[in-house]
VOFI-485517 format. One record per residue: residue number from 1; residue in three letters; y, x, z of N, C-alpha, C in turn. Coordinates in nm, 4 decimals, m for minus. Atoms other than C-alpha are relative to their C-alpha. Layout:
<sites>
{NUM "Ala" {Y X Z} {Y X Z} {Y X Z}} ...
</sites>
This chain:
<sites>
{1 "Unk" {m0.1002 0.0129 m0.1012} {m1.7120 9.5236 m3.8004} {0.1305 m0.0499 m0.0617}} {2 "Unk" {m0.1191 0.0831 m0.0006} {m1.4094 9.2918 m3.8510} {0.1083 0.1183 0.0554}} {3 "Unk" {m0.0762 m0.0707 m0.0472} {m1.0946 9.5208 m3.8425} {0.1475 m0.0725 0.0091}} {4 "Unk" {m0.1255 0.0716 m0.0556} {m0.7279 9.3991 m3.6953} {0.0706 0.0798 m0.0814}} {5 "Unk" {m0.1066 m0.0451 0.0600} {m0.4565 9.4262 m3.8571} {0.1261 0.1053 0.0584}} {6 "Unk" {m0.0872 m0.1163 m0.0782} {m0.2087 9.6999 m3.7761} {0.1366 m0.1060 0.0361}} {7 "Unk" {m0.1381 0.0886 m0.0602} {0.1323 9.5658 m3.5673} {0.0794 0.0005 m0.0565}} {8 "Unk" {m0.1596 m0.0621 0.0604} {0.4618 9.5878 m3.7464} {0.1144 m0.0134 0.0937}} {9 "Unk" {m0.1134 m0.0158 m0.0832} {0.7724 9.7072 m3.5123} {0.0505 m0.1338 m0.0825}} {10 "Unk" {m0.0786 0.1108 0.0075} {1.0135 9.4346 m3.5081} {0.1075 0.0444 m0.1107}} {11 "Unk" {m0.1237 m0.0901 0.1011} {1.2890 9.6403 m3.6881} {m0.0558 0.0868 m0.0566}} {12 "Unk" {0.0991 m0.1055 0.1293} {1.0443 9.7846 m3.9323} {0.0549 m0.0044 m0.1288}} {13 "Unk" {m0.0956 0.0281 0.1421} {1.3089 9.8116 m4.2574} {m0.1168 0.0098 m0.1383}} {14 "Unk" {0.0489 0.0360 0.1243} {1.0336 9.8296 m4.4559} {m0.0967 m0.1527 0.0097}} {15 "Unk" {0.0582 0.1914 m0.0590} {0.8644 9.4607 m4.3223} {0.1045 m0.0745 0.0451}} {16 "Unk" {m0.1042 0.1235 m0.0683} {1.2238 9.3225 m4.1903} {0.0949 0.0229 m0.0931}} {17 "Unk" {m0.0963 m0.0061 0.0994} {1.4782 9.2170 m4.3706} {0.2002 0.0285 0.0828}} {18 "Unk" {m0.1338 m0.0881 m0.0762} {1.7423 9.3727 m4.0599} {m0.0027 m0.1014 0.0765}} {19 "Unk" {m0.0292 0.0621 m0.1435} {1.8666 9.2486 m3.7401} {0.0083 m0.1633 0.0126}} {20 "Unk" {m0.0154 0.1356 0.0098} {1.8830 8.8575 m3.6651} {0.1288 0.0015 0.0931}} {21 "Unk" {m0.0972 0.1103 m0.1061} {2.1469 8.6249 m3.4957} {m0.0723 0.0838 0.0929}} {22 "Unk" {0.0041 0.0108 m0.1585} {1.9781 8.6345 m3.2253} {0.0115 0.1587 0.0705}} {23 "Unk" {m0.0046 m0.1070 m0.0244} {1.9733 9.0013 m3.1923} {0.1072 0.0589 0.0060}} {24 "Unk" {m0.1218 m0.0514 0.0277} {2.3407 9.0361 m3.2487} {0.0521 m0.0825 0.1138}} {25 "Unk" {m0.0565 0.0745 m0.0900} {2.3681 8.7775 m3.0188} {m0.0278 0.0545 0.1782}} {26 "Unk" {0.0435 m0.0257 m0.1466} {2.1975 8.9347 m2.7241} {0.0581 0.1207 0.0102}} {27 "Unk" {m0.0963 m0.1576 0.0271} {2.3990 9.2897 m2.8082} {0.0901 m0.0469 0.0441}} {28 "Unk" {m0.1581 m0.0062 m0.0347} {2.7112 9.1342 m2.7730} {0.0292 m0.0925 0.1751}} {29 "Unk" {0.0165 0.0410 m0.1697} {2.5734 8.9464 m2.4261} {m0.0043 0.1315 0.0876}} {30 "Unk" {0.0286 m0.1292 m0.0447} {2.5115 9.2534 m2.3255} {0.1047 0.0893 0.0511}} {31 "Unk" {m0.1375 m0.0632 m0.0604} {2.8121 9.4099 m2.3154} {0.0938 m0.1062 0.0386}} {32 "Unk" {m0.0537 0.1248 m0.0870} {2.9830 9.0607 m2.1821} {m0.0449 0.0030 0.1366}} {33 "Unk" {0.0670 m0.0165 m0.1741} {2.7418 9.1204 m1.8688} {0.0416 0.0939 0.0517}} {34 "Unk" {m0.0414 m0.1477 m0.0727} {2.8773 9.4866 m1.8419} {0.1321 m0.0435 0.0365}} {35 "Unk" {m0.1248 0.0182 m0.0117} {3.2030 9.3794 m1.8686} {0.0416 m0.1584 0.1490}} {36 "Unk" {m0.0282 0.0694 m0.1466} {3.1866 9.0703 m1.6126} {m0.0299 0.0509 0.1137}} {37 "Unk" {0.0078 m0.0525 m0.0866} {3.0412 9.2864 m1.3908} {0.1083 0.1101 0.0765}} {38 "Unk" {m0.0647 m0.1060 m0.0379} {3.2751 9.5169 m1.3765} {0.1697 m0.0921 0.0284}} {39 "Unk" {m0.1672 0.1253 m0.0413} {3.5790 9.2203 m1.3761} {m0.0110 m0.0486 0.1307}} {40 "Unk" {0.0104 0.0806 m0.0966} {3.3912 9.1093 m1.0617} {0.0219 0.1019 0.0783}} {41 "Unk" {m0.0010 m0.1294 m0.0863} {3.3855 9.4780 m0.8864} {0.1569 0.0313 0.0176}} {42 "Unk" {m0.1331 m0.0196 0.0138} {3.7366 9.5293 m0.9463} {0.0938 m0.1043 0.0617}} {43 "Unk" {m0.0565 0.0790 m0.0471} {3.8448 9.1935 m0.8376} {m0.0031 m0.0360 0.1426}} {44 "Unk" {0.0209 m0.0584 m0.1439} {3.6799 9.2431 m0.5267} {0.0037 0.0792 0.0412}} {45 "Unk" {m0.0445 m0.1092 m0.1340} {3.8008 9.5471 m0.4334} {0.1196 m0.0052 0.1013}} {46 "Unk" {m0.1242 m0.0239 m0.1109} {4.0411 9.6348 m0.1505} {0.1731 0.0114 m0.1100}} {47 "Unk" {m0.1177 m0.0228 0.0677} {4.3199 9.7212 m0.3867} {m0.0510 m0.0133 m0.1536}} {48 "Unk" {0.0045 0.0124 0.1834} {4.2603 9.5718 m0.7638} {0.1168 0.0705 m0.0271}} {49 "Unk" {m0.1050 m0.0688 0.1030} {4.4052 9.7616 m1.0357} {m0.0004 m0.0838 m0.1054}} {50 "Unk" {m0.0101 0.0554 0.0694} {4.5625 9.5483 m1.2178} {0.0296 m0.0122 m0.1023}} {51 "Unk" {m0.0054 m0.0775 0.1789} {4.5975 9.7238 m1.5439} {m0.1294 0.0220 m0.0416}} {52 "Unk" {0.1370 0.0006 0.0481} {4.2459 9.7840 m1.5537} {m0.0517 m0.1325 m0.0200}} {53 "Unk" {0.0396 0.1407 0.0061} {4.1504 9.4268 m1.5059} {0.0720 m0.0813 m0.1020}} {54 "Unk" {m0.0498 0.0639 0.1366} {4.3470 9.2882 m1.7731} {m0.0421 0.0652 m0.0843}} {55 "Unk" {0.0603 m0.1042 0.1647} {4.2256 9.5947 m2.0267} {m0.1399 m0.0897 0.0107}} {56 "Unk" {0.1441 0.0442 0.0334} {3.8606 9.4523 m1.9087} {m0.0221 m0.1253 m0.0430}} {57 "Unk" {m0.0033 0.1820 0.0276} {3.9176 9.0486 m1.9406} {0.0342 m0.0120 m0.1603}} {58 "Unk" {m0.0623 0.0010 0.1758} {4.1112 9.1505 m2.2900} {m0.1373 0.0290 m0.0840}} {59 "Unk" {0.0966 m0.0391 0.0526} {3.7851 9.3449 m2.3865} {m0.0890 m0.1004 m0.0173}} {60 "Unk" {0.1357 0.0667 0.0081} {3.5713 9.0894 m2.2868} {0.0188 m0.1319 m0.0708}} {61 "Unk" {m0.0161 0.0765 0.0684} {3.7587 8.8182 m2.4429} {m0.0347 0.0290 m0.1242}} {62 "Unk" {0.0224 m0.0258 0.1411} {3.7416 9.0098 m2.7966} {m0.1719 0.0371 0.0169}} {63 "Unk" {0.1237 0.0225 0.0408} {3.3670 9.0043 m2.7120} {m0.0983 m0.1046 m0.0244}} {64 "Unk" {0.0391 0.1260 0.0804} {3.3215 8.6509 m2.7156} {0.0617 m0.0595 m0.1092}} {65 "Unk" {m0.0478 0.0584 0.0957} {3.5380 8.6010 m2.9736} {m0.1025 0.0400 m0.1506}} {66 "Unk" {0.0376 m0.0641 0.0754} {3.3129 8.8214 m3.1734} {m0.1718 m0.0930 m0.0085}} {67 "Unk" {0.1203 0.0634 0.0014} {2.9977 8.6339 m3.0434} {0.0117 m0.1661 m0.0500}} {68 "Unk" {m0.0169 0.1434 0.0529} {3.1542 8.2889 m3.1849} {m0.0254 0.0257 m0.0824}} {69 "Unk" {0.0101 m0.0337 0.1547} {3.1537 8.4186 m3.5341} {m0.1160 0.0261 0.0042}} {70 "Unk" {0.1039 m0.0171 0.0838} {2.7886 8.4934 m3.5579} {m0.0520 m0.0918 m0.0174}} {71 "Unk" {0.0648 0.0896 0.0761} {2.7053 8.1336 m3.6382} {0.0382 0.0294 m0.1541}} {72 "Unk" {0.0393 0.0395 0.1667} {2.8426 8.1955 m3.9940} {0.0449 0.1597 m0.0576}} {73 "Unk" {0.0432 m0.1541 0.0138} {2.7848 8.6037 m3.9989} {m0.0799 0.0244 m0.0591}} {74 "Unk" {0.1762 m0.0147 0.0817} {2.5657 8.7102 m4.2982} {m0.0319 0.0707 0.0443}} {75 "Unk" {0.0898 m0.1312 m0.0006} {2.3224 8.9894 m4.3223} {0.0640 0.0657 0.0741}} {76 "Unk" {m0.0851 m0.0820 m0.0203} {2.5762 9.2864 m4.3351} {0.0747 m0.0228 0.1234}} {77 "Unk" {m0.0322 0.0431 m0.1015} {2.8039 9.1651 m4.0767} {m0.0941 0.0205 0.1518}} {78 "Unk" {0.0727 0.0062 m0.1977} {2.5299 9.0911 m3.7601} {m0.0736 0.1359 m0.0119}} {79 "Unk" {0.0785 m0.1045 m0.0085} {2.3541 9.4078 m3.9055} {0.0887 0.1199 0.1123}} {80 "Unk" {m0.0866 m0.0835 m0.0498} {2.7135 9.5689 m3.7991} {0.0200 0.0311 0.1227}} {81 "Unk" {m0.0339 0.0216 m0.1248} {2.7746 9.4120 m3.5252} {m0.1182 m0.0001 0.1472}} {82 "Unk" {0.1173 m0.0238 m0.0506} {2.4452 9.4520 m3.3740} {0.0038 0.1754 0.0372}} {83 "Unk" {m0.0246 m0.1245 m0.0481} {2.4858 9.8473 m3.4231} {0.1382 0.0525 0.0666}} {84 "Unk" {m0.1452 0.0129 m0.0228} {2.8674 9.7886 m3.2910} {m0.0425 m0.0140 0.1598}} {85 "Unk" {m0.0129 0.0400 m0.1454} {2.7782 9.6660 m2.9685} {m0.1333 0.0771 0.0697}} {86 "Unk" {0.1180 m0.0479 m0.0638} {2.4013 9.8429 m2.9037} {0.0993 0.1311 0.0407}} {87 "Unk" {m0.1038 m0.1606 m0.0294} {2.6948 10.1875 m2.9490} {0.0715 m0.0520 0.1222}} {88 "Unk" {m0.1226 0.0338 m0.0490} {2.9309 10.0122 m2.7300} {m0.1090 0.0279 0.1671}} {89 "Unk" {0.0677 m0.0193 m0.0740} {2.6864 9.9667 m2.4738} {m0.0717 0.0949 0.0260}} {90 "Unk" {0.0051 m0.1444 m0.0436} {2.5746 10.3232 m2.4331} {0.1306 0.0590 0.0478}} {91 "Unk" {m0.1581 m0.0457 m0.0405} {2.9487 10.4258 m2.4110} {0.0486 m0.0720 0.1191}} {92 "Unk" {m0.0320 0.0794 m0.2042} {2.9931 10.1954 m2.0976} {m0.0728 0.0330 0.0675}} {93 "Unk" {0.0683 m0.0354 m0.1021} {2.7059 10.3452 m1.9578} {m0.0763 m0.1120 0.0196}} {94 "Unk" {0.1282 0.0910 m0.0524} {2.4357 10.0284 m1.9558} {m0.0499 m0.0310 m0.0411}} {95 "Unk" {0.1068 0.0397 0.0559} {2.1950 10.0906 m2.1437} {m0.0988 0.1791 0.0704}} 
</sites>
């Protein structure tokens, strides 16, 4: 009998060599989607608060500013920023 090879998790630290781009990249989309969502709820309400809506547009600006830099983000870095934003996104509540 021919036996299959066992699977390896994706983020298996002993088979990966840690998080990718693209994985740092979809973390920090992630909380860009929480955050437009919540720029759009606010903007359509009856009475915007307009102290909140600038704290959220500010936030969400320093989250694409953060997602420009991972074209030239080594290892360390997207490993960070990958566990930076998966945290961030529990703490907003959407995950």
């Amino acid at each position: 009998m021919r036996q299959l090879s066992k699977a390896v998790p994706v983020h298996d630290p002993g088979h990966s060599a840690g998080p990718s781009s693209t994985d740092a990249f979809e973390a920090v989309t992630r909380v860009i989607a929480w955050y437009t969502r919540q720029i759009l709820a606010e903007q359509r309400s009856p009475a915007p608060d307009r102290q909140r809506l600038t704290q959220l547009q500010e936030q969400q600006r320093a989250c694409v500013d953060d997602r420009k830099q991972l074209a030239s983000a080594g290892p360390q870095e997207i490993a960070r920023l990958v566990a930076h934003y998966e945290a961030r996104l529990r703490e907003l509540g959407g995950a």
